[in-house]
TORTI-878656 format. One record per residue (C-alpha): residue number from 1; residue in one letter; x, y, z. Coordinates in Angstrom, 3 decimals. Last residue first. Layout:
BEGIN
[NUM; 'A'; [X; Y; Z]] ...
END
This chain:
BEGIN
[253; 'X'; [80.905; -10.275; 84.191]] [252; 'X'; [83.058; -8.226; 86.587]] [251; 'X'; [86.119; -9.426; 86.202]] [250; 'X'; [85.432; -9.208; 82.649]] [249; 'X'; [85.112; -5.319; 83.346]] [248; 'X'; [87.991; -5.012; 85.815]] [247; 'X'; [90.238; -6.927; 82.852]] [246; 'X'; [88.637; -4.727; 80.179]] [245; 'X'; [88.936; -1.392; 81.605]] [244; 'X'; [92.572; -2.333; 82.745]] [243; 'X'; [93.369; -2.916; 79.169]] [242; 'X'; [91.813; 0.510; 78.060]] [241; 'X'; [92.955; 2.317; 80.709]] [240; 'X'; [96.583; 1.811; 79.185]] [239; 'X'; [95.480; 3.196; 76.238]] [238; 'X'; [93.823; 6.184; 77.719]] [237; 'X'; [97.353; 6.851; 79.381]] [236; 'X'; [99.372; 6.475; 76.680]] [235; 'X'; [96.871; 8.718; 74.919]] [234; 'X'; [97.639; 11.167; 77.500]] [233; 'X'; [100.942; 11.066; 77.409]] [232; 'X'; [101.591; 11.324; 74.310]] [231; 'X'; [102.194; 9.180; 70.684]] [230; 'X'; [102.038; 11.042; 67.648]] [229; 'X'; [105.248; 9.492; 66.668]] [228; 'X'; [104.808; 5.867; 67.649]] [227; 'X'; [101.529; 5.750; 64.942]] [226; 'X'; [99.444; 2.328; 66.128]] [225; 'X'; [100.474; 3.017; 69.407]] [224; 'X'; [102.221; 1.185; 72.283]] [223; 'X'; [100.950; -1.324; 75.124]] [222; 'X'; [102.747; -4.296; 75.062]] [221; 'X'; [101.240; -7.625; 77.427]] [220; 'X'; [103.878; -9.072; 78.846]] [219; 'X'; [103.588; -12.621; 80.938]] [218; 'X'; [105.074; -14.784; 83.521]] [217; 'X'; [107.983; -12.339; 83.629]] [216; 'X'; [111.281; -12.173; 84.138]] [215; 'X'; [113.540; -9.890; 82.322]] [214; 'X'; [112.559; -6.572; 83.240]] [213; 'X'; [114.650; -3.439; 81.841]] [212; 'X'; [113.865; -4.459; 77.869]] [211; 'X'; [110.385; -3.647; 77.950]] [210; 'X'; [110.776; 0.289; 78.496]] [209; 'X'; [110.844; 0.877; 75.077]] [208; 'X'; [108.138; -1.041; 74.009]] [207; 'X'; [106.046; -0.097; 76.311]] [206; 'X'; [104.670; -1.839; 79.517]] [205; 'X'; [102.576; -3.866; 81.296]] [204; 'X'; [104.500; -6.787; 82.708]] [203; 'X'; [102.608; -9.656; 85.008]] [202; 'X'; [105.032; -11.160; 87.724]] [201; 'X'; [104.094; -14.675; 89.202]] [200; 'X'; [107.934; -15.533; 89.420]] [199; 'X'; [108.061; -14.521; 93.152]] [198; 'X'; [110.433; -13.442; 95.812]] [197; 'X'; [113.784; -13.066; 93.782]] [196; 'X'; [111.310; -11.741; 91.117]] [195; 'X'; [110.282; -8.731; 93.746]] [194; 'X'; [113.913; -7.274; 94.459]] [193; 'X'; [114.686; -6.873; 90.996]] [192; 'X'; [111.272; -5.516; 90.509]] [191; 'X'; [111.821; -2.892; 93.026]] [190; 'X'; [114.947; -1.486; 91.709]] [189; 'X'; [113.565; -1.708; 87.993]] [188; 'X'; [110.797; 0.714; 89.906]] [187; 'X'; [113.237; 3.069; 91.440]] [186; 'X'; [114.701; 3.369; 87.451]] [185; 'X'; [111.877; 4.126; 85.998]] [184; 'X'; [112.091; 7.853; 85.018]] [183; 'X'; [111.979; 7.294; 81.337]] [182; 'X'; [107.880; 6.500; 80.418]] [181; 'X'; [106.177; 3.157; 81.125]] [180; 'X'; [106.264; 0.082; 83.137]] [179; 'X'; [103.183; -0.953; 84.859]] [178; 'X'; [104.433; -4.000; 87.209]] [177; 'X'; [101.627; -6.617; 88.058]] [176; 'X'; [102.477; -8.629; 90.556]] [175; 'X'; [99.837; -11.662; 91.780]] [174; 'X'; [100.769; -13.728; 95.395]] [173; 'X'; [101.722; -17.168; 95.866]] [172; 'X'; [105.247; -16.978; 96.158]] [171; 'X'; [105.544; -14.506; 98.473]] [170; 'X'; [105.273; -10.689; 99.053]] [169; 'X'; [105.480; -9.200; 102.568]] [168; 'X'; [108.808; -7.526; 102.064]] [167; 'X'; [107.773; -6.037; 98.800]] [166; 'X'; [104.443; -4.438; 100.265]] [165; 'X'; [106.399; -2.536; 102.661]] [164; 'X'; [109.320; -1.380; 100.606]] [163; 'X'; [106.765; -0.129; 98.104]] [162; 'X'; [106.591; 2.866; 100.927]] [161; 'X'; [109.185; 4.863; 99.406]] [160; 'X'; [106.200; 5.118; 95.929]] [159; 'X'; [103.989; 6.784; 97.684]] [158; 'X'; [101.071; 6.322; 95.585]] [157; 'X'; [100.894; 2.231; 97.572]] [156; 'X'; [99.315; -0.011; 95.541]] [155; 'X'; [97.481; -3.384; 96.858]] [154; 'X'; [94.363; -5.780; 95.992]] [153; 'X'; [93.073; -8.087; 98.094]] [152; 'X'; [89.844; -8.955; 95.417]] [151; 'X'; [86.280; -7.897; 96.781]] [150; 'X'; [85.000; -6.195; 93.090]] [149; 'X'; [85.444; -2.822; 94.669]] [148; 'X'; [89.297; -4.331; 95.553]] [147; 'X'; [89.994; -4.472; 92.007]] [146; 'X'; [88.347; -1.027; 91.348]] [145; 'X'; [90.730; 0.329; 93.800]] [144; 'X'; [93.482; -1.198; 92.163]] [143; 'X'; [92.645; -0.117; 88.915]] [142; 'X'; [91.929; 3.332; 89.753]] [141; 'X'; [95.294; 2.791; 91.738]] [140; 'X'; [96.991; 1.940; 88.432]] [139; 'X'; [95.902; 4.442; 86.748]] [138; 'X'; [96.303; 7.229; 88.289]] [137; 'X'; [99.830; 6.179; 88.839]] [136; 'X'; [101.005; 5.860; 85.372]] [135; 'X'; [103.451; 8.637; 84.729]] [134; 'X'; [104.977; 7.647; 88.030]] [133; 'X'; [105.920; 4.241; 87.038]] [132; 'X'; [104.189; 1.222; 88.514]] [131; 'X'; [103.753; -1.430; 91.559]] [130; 'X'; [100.560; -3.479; 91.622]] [129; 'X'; [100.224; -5.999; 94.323]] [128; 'X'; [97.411; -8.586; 93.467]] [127; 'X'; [96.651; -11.003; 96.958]] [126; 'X'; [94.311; -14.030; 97.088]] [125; 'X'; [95.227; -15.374; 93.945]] [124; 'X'; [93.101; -17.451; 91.544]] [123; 'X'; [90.634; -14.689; 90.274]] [122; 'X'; [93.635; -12.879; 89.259]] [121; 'X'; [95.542; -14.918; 87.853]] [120; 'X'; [92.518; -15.950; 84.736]] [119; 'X'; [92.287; -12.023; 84.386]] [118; 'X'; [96.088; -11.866; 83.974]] [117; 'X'; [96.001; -15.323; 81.437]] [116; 'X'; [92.846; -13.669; 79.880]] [115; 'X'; [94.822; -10.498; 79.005]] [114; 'X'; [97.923; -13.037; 77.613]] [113; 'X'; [95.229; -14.684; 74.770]] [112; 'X'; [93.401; -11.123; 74.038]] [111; 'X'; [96.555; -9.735; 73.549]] [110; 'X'; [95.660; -8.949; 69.573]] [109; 'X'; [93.004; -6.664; 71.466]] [108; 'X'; [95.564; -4.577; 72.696]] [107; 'X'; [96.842; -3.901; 69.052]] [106; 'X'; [93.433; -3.252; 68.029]] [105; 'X'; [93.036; -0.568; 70.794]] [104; 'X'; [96.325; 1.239; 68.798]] [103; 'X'; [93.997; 0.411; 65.485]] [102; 'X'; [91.039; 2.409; 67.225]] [101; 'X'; [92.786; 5.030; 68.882]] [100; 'X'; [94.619; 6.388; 65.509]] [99; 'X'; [91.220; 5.968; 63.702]] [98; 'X'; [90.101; 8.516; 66.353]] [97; 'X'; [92.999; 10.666; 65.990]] [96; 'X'; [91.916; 10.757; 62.409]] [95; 'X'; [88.767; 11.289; 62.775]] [94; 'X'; [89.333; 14.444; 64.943]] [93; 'X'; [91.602; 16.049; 62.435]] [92; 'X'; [89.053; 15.477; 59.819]] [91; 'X'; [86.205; 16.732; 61.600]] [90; 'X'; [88.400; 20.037; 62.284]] [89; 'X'; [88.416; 19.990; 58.513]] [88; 'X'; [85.090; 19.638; 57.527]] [87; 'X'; [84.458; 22.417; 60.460]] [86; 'X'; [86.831; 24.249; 58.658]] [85; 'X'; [84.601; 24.513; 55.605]] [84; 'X'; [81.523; 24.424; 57.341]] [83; 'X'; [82.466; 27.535; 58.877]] [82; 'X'; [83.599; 29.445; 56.012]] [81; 'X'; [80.170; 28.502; 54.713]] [80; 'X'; [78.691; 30.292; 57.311]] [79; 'X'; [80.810; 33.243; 56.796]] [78; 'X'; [79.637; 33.146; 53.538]] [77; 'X'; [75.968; 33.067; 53.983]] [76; 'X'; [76.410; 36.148; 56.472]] [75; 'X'; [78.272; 37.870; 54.097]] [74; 'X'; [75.395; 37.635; 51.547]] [73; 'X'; [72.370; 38.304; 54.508]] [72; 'X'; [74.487; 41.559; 55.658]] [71; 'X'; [74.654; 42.623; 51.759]] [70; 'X'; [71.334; 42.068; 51.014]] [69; 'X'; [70.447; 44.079; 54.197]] [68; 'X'; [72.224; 47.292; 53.411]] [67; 'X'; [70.136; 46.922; 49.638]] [66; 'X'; [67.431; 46.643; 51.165]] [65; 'X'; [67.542; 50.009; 53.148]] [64; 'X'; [69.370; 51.994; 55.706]] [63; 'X'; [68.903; 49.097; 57.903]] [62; 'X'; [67.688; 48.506; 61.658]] [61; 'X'; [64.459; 46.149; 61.437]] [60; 'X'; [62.189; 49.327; 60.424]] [59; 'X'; [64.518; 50.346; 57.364]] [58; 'X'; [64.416; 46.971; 55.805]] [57; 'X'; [60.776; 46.651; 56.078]] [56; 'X'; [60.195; 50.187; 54.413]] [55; 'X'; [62.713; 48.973; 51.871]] [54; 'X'; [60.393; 46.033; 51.104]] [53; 'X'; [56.798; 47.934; 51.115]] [52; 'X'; [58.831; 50.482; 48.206]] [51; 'X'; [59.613; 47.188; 46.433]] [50; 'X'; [55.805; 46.483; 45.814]] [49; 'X'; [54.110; 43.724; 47.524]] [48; 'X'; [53.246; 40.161; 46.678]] [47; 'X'; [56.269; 38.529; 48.936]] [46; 'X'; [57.417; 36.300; 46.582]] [45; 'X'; [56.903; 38.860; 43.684]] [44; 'X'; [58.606; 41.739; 46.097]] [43; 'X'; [61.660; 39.791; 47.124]] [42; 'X'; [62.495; 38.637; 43.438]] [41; 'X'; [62.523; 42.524; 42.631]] [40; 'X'; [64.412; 43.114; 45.662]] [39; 'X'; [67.116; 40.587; 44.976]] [38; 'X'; [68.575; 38.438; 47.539]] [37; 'X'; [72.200; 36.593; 47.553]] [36; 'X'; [71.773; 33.130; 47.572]] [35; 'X'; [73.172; 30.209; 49.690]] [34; 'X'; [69.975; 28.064; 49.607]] [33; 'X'; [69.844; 28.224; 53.540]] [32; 'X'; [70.332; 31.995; 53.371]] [31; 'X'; [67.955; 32.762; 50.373]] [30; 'X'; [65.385; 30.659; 52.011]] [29; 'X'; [65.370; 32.477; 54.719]] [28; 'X'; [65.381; 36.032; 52.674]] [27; 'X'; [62.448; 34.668; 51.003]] [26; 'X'; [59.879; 33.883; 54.432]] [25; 'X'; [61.241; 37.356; 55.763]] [24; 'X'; [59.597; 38.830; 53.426]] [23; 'X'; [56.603; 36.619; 53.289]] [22; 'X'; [56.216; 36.798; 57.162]] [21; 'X'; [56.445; 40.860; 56.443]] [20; 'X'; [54.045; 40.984; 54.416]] [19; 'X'; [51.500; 38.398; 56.560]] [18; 'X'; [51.910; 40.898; 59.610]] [17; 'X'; [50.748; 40.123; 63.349]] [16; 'X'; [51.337; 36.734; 62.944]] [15; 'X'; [55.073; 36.642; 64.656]] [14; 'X'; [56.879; 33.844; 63.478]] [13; 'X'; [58.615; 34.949; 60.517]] [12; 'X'; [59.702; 37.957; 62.316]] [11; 'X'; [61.354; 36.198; 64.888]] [10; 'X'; [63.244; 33.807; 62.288]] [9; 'X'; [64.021; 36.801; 60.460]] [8; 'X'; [65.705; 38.190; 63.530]] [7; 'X'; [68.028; 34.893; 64.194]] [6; 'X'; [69.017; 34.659; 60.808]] [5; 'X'; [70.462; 38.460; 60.789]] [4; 'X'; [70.986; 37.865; 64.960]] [3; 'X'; [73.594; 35.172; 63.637]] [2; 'X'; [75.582; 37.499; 61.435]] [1; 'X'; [76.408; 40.077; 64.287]] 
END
């Protein structure tokens, strides 16, 4: 209801046929973006007609009179400044969980030395087996498959009963990376027990609290955020892309 009140000005303002009316609706614009309430008698100066010629204008675009649509065009200007209001304060919000982002991708960045030694691996293997926790699966076979988009033998099974496969084929030579995150974990400390009797070439990814469960590694890289608290799963998981964004990308360079 407020926006057709801007909306039909804007109509009127543009249609030729009548220069009174252009001027009318000319000063109740500029009323609304300058956040004033109209006045007739400031109405009929601007607009060079008497205030008769004014309520005549208000009655043919659906009021009872001026008067009616002063009051329409004052609400209107403060429902719009409602909105700014919490729009300031949405912005806020969304700032904030973007400052949140950046300092937590700071944090990854302070890696830069232990991301190189994966990347570094990688081009000097010719098999990468990635095994990780179910909260983490989407990522780690986007990685994968971007891995073997960029020709490397990469590996990840979804089904997570058929790791048994990959684990009895793995040797000395080959790349793990283990993506450790989240509580139910416990089928994946199974498999990297198994794993670092076959190879010490394991890469960790995990989080802080999940750290602990895997001894031996050739290198950790943390990935936590900047605030613990507000931490979820989903900005885990953006995180986490993060890293594996770089390494595919400087793979890729």
């Amino acid at each position: 209801m407020f926006k057709s009140i801007k909306e039909k000005l804007t109509l009127i303002k543009n249609n030729l046929e009548n220069q009174t009316h252009i001027l009318i609706a000319n000063y109740l614009l500029e009323c609304i973006e300058n956040k004033k309430t109209p006045k007739i008698n400031e109405c009929s100066k601007k607009a060079f007609c008497s205030e008769s010629v004014i309520t005549a204008f208000s009655k043919k675009y659906g009021y009872e009179g001026f008067k009616e649509l002063a009051t329409r065009i004052k609400v209107e200007i403060e429902y719009y400044n409602y909105n700014t209001k919490h729009n300031n304060i949405e912005n806020e919000k969304n700032k904030y969980y973007k400052k949140l982002l950046l300092n937590s991708f700071e944090m990854i960045d302070d890696q830069y030395l232990k991301t190189q030694n994966i990347i570094n691996s990688i081009k000097n293997v010719k098999r990468i087996f990635v095994f990780s926790s179910y909260q983490q699966m989407f990522n780690a076979e986007l990685f994968t498959s971007e891995l073997n988009l960029l020709g490397y033998d990469a590996r990840f099974n979804f089904q997570r009963k058929l790791n048994q496969a990959w684990i009895n084929i793995i040797d000395q030579n080959d790349l793990v990376i283990v993506m450790a995150f989240g509580l139910d974990n416990q089928y994946l400390v199974n498999h990297y027990e198994l794993i670092k009797n076959k190879t010490k070439n394991i890469f960790l990814i995990s989080s802080p609290s999940q750290m602990h469960k895997f001894e031996i590694y050739k290198e950790l890289i943390v990935v936590d955020c900047y605030e613990r608290a507000n931490i979820t799963e989903s900005t885990r998981s953006i995180l986490l892309m993060y890293l594996l964004s770089q390494i595919v990308f400087e793979l890729n360079s």
